[in-house]
Each structure stands twice: as C-alpha cells, then as structure tokens.
N, C-alpha and C positions, 0 to 999 in steps of 0.2 A: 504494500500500500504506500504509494505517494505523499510524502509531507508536504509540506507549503507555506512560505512564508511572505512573509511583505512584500519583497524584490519580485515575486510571481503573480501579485495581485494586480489590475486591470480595471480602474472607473471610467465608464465614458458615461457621457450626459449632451444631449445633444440640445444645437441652437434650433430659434424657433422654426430657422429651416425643414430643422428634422437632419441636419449630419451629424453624425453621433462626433464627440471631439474625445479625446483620451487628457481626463482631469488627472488621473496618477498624481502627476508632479507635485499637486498644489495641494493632496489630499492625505493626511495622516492618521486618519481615521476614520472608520467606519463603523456605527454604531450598532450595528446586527440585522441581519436577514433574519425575520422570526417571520413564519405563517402560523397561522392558527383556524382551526374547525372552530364554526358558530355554535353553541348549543344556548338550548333555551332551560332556566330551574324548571323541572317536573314537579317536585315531589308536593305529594298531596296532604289536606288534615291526615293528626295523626300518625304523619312518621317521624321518624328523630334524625333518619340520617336524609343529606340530601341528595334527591336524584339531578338528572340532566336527559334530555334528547338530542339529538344532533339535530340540526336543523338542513345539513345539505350545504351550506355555503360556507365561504371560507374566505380569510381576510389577511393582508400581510399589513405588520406593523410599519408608522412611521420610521425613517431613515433618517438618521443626524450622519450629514459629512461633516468633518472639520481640516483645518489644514492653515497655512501660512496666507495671509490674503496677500492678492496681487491684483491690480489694476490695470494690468496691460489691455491696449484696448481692442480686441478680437480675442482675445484667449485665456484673459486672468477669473479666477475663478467672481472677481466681484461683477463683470459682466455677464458672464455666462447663469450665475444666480441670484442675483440681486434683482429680480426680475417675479414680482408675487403674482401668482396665481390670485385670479378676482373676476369675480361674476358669472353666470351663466354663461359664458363666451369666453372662458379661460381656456389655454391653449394647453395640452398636454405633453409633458417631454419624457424622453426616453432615460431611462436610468437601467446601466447595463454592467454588469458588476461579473470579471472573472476571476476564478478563486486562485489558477493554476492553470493547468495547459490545456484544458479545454472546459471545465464545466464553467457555464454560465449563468446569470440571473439576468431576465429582463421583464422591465413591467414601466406602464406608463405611469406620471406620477404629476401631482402637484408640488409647487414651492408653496409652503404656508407660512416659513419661515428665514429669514435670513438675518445675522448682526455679524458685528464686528467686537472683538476683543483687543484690549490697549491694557499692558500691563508695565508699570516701572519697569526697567532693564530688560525689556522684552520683545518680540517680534511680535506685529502685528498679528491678531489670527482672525479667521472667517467661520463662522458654524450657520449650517443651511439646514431646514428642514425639509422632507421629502414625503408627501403623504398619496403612496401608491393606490391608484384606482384601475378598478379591471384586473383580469386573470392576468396572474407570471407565466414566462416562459420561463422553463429550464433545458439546458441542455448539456 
C-alpha cells in the first residue's frame, strides 16, 4: 500500500471560466474531505436508546483551504477566492483535490467564506471556505 505525503498532494480550483488552475503552491492546508449518510432520529415513546433511518442522501462537509496569501493578479490565491458566492445566480466552481498519483476528489462548491490573517512577525495568510453542493466525483 502506497503512502502519501504533502509533496504528492494536488488542489486545483478553477476561475469562473471553468479552467481548473493548480493552487498547491499557495495552499498549506486542507481541512478534511469528510462525506457523511443523512439519517433522520426514529426512535419512538418509550424507548431509552436512540434509533436512526437513513434517509438515502448524502452530504460532504465544508472545506477550509489555508495557505500564504498572494495577490498576484491572474493566479494569487486572493483573486482566485476572494470572490463570494451570493444569490440565486451564484456561479459554481470546481474544487478538485489529488491525494497521490491518481485518486481524486471532485465536487462543485460554493465560496461562503474568505479572510485574511496578519500576525506580528508573521506572513500574511488567506483561509477560504468551500461549501460543496451536488454529488462528488471520485476516482
């Protein structure tokens, strides 16, 4: 079995074009791929422990990137997501995420979120949030 570390990891995020761009560089974290099954509380009077049904659908958690902010103007991550998501006419972007050498995550997503971090003796940094809508690809 295959290990994996950072130097093997892979973010693209694409402009509202739709080309996917490779953010790597600017990104030093990723705050976890989690899916989760929907279930609805069952349990009826009378019981003590609690049940659950699955409901069929299924849901992937928000995404926090972080990383060193840059302003470059075509490719720094403050252009590419500084950019919210707003209204019924919000545009969807691609968030495509490889672990290693070939498995991948993709899912369209909203920005819900974006700031900036300013610390004494410190490098700028950028934390975006990403609130995936619609089914993932895996491959």
């Amino acid at each position: 079995m295959a290990k994996y570390g950072s130097v093997n990891a892979k973010v693209e995020f694409d402009l509202v074009g739709g080309t996917l761009q490779d953010m790597s560089l600017y990104i030093t974290s990723v705050g976890g791929i989690e899916i989760e099954a929907l279930t609805e509380e069952s349990t009826p009077f009378t019981t003590a422990w609690a049940t659950a049904l699955a409901t069929g659908n299924f849901k992937m958690a928000d995404v926090e990137l972080e990383g060193y902010y840059d302003d470059t103007a075509t490719t720094g991550p403050d252009v590419v997501f500084n950019v919210l998501s707003n209204g019924p006419a919000a545009v969807t972007r691609t968030l495509k995420i490889t672990y290693g050498s070939t498995k991948t995550t993709s899912v369209e997503t909203l920005i819900v979120k974006y700031g900036r971090t300013l610390a004494r003796n410190g490098i700028t940094k950028f934390k975006v949030t990403l609130r995936p809508t619609g089914a993932i690809t895996e491959a």
